[in-house]
C-alpha positions as CSV (number, residue, x, y, z in Angstrom):
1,X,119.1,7.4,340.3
2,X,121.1,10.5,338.9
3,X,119.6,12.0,335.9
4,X,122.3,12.7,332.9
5,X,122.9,15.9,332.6
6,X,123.9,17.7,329.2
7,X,126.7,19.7,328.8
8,X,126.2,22.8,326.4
9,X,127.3,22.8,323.2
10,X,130.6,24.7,322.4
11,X,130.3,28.0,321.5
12,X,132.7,29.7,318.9
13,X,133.6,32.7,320.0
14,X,136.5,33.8,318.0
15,X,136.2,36.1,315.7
16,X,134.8,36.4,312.1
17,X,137.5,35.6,309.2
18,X,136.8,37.9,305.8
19,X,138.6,37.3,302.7
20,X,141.6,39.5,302.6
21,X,141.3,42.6,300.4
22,X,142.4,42.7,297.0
23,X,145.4,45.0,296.6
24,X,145.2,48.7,295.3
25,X,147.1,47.6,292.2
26,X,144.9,45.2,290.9
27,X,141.9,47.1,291.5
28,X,142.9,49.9,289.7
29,X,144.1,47.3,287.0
30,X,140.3,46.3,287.1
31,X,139.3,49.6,286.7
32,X,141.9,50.6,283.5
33,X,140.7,47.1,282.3
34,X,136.6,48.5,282.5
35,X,137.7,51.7,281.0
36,X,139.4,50.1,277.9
37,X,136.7,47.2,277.3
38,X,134.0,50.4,277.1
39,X,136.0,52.6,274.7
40,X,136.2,49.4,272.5
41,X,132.3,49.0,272.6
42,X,132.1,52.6,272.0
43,X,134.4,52.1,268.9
44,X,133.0,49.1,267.7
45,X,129.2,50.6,267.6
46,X,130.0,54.4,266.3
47,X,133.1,53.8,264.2
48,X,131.0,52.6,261.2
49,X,128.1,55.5,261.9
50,X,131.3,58.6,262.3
51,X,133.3,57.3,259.6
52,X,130.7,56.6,256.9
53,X,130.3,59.0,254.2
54,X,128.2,59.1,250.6
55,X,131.0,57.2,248.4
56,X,131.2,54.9,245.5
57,X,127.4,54.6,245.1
58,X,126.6,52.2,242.0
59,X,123.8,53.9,240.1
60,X,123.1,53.4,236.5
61,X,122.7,56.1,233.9
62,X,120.9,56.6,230.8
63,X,122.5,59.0,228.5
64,X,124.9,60.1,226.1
65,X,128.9,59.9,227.0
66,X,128.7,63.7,227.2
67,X,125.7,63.7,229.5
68,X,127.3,61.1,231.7
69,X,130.7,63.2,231.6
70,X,128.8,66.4,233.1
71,X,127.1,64.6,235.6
72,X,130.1,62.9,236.8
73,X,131.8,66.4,236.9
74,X,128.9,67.7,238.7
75,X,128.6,65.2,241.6
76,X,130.6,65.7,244.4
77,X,133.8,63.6,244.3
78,X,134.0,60.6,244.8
79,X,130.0,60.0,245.1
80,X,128.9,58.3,242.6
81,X,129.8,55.1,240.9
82,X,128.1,55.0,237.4
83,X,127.2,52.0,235.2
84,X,126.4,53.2,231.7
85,X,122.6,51.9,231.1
86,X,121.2,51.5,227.2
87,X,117.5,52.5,228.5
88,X,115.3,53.2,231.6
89,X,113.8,49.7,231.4
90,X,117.7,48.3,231.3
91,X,118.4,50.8,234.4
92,X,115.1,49.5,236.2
93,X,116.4,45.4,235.9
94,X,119.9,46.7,237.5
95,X,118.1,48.1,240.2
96,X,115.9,44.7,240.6
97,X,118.8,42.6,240.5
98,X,120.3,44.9,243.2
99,X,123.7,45.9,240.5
100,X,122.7,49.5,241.4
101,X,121.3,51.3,243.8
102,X,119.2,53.8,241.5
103,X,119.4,55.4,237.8
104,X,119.5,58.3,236.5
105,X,117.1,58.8,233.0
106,X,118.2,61.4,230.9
107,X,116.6,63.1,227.6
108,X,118.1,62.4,224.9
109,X,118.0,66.0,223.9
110,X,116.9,69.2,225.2
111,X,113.1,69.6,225.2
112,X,112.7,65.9,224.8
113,X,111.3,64.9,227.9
114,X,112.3,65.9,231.8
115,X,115.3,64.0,233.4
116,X,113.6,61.2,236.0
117,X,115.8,59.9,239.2
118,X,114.6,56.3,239.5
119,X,115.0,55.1,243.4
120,X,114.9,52.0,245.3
121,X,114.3,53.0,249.0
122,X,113.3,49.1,250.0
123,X,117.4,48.9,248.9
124,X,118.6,51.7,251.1
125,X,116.4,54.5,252.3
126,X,120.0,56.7,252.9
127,X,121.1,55.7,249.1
128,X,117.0,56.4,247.7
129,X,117.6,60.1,249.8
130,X,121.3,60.5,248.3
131,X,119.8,60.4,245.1
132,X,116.9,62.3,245.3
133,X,119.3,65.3,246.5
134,X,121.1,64.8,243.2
135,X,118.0,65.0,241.8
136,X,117.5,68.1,243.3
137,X,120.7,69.6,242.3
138,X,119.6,68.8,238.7
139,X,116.4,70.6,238.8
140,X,118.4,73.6,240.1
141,X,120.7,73.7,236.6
142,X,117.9,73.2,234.7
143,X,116.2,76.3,236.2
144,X,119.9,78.5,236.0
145,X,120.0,77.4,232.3
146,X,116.5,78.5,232.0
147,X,116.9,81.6,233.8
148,X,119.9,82.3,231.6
149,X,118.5,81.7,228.6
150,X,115.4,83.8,229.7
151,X,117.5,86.6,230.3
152,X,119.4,86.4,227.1
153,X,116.1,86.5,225.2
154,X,114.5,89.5,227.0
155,X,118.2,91.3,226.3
156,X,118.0,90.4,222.6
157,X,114.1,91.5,222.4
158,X,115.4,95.0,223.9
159,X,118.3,95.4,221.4
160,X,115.7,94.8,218.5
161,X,113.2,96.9,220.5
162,X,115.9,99.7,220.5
163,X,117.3,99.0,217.1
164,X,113.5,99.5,215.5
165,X,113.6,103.1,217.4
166,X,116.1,104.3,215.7
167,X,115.6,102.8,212.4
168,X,118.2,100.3,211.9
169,X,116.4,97.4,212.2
170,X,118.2,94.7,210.8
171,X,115.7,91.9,208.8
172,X,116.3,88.2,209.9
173,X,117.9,86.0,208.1
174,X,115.9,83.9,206.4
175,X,114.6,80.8,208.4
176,X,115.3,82.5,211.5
177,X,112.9,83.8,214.5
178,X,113.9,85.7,217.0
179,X,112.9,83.8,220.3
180,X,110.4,85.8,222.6
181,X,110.6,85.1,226.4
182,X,107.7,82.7,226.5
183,X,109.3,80.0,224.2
184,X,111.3,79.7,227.5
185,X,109.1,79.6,230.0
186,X,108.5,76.1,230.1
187,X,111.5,74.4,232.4
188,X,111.2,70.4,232.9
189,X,110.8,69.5,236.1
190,X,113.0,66.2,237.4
191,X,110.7,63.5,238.4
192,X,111.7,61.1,241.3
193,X,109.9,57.5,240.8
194,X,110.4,55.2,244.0
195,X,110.5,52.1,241.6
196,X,111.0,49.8,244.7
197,X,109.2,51.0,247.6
198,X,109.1,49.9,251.1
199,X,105.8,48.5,252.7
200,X,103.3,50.9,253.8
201,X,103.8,49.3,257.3
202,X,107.6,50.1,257.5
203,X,108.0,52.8,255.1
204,X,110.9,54.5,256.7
205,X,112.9,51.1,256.6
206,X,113.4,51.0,260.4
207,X,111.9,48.4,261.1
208,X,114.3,46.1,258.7
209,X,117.2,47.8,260.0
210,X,116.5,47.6,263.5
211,X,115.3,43.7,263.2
212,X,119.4,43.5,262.9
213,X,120.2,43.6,266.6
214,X,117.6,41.5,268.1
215,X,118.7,38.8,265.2
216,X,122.5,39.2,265.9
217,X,121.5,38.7,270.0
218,X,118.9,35.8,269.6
219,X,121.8,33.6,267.9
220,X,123.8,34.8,270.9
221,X,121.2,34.3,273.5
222,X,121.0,30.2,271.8
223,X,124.7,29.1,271.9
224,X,124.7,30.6,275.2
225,X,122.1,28.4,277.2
226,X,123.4,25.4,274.8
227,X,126.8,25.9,275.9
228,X,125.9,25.8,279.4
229,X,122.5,24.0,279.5
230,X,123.4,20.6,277.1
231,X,126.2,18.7,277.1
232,X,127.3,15.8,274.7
233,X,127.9,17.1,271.1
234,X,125.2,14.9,269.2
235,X,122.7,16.7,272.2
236,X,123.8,19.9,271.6
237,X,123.5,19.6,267.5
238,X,120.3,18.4,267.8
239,X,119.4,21.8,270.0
240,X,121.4,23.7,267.7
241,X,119.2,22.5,264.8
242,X,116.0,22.8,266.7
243,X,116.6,26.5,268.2
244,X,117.1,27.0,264.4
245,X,113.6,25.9,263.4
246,X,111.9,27.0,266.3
247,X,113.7,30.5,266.4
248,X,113.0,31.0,262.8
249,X,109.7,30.1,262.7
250,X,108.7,31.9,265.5
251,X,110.7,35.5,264.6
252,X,109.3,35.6,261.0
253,X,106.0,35.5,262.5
254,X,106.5,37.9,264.5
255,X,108.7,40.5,261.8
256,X,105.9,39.1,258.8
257,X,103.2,38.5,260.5
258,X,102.9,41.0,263.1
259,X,104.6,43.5,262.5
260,X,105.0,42.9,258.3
261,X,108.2,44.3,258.5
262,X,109.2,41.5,256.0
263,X,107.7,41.2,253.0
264,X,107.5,38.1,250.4
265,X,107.1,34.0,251.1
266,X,107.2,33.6,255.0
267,X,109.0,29.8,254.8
268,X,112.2,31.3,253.0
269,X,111.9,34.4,255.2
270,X,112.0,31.9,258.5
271,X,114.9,29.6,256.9
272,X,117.2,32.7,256.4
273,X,116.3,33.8,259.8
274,X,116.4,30.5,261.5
275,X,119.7,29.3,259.5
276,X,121.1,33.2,260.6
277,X,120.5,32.6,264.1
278,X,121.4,28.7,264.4
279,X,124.6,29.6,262.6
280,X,125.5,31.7,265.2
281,X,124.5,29.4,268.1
282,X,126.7,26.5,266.6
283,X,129.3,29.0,266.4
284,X,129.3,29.9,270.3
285,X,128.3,26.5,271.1
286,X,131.0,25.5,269.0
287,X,133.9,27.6,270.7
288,X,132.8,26.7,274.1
289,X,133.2,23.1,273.5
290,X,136.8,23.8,272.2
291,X,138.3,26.0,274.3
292,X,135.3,26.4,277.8
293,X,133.0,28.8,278.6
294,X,135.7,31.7,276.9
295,X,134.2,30.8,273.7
296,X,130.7,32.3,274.6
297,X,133.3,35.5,275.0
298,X,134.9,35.0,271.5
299,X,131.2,34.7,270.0
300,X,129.8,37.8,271.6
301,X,133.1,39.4,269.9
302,X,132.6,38.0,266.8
303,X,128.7,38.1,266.3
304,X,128.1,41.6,268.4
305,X,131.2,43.9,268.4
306,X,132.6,42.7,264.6
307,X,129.9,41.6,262.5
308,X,126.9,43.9,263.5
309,X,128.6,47.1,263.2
310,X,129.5,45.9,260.0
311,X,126.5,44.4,258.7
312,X,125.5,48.0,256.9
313,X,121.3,47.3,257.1
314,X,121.3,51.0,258.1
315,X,123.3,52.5,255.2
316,X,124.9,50.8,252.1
317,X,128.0,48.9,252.7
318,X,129.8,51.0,249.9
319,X,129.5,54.0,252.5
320,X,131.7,52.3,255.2
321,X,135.5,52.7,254.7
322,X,137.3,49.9,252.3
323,X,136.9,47.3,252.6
324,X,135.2,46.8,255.5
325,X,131.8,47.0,253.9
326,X,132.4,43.8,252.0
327,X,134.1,41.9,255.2
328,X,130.9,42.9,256.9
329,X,129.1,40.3,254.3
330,X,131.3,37.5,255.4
331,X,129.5,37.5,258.9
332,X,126.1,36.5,260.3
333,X,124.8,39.8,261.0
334,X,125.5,41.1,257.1
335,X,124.7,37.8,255.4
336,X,121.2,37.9,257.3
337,X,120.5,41.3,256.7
338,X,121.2,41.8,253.1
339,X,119.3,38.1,252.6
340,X,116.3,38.8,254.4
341,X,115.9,42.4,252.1
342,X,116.5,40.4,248.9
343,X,114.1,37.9,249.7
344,X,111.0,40.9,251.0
345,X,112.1,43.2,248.0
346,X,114.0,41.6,245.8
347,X,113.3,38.6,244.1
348,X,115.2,38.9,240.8
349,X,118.8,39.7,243.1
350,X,121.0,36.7,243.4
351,X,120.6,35.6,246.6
352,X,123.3,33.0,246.4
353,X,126.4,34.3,248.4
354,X,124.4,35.1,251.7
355,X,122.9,31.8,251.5
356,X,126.5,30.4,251.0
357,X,127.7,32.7,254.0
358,X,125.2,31.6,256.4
359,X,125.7,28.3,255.9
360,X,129.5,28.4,256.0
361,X,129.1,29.5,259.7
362,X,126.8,27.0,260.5
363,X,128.9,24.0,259.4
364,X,131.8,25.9,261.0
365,X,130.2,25.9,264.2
366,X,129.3,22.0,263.8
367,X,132.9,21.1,263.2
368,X,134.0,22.9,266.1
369,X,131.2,20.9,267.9
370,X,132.6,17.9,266.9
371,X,136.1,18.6,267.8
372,X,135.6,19.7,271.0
373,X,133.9,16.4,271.5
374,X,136.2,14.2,270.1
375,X,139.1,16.3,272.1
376,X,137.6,15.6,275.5
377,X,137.1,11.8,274.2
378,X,140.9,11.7,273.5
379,X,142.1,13.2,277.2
380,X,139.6,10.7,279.1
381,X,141.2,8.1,277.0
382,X,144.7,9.3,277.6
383,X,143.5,9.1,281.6
């Protein structure tokens, strides 16, 4: 009885196919392509930081029209931006309310008191160090004028001095003195009260400032894994609305209560945060369900490259070229910045239009939701 026998298996022995190589033109179309998308980044993150300058800067001043007049003359141009104030406890509920970003207190006349600079640095540490060097430029007039007048009295002594000598000393009229040099030795000295100060645990301000990136990226990070983890648009509201609770709850702990960067009632802190961040994810999520995964593209562009180097939480917005310090309030990252230092520092500012912004977005990003959905309904129907 013959045994089968097996016949080996086939063998391919031809050789390897590779996919063919892309031509020289569109890889160095690739590379121009790289080259251009890094300059933009470049631009988008250092434009505001180059281009910003001390400009416009609303502070309030107590004084007369003449005072006000010289110290307008004095500043450099262009600087300052001065509301008239009718007292230093007027100037001080500007600065609350967040109209102005300082004051400046003058005497009402000479010998009266010593000028005060009144500073917010929990408003802007850059503004609160602006004004101290204007404070500083103050003192040095009053020391000139005092050196001045110094001198004129010492030259005055020596012509009576000299006069007497010779014997023509001339009496004084009556109900006049001659001023001797110590009747000006006494120069005021400009006092700088930090009327709003940052928290002992953040008192340079960076930690506020630099919470602005991690913020802007969480609500990116969100849409991103909705857009390509959830699918149905009542599943991926519902995980819109939830990374908002969540998100917020949990980064306010960490900013409040670990790190007490953020000051003030922790629930509003983690709604601003959590309505900041879920605003953006419905945004991204939003896009992508319009137009496919390019809309996590257009969000990254909107949220990272436009709004965040706009946002101003490292200088004041009125520093950034016009207007483009009041667009940067129309986006998440401003909105959320400038709401989450009115709410820590601020409670008398009106807190309204951030509030407003954030919650624009997020209803944006829902209607875009909902139209992408009922889109795709329509073409299956249409099938």
């Amino acid at each position: 009885m013959s045994t089968p026998q097996s016949t080996p298996a086939h063998r391919d022995t031809s050789p390897a196919t590779h996919a063919p190589h892309t031509p020289w033109p569109h890889a160095l179309r690739a590379a121009a392509l790289a080259a251009v998308a890094v300059c933009v980044i470049l631009l988008a993150f250092a434009w505001p930081s180059v281009t910003a300058k001390a400009q416009h800067l609303p502070i309030a001043v107590v004084g007369s029209a003449e005072q006000v007049q010289q110290l307008t003359a004095k500043a450099p141009e262009g600087m300052l931006d001065i509301r008239t104030a009718t007292s230093r406890d007027d100037a001080l509920a500007q600065i609350k309310k967040r109209d102005v970003y300082g004051a400046v207190v003058l005497p009402a006349t000479a010998g009266a008191g010593a000028p005060e600079i009144l500073v917010a640095s929990a408003a802007s540490p850059v503004a609160s160090s602006a004004l101290t060097q204007l404070g500083a430029g103050i003192q040095r007039q009053i020391d000139q004028q005092a050196i001045t007048g110094l001198i004129s009295a010492v030259q005055q002594l020596q012509a009576g001095l000299a006069a007497a000598a010779q014997g023509k000393s001339t009496p004084p009229a009556a109900g006049t003195t001659t001023p001797a040099p110590q009747q000006h030795a006494t120069v005021p000295t400009v006092v700088v009260t930090d009327v709003v100060p940052l928290s002992a645990d953040d008192s340079r301000g960076t930690g506020l400032a630099v919470a602005g990136l991690p913020l802007a990226m969480g609500g990116m990070v969100g849409g991103i894994l909705i857009s390509l983890l959830v699918s149905g648009a009542w599943r991926r509201l519902a995980a819109v609305v939830s990374y908002g609770v969540l998100g917020g709850l949990g980064l306010a702990g960490i900013l409040q209560g670990w790190f007490h960067t953020l000051q003030g009632e922790y629930w509003a802190n983690a709604a601003a945060i959590g309505l900041g961040v879920a605003a953006t994810a419905a945004i991204i999520t939003g896009v992508s369900a319009l137009i496919g995964r390019a809309g996590i593209a257009v969000g990254a562009v909107l949220t990272m490259f436009i709004g965040n180097p706009l946002s101003s939480l490292t200088q004041p917005k009125e520093f950034l070229p016009a207007p483009w310090g009041d667009i940067g309030q129309w986006f998440v990252p401003g909105a959320s910045g400038t709401l989450l230092r009115d709410l820590s520092y601020f409670p008398d500012a009106a807190t309204a239009f951030p509030w407003l912004v954030l919650a624009g977005w997020a209803v944006l990003g829902v209607l875009l939701i909902a139209t992408g959905h009922f889109r795709d309904q329509s073409a299956v129907a249409e099938i």
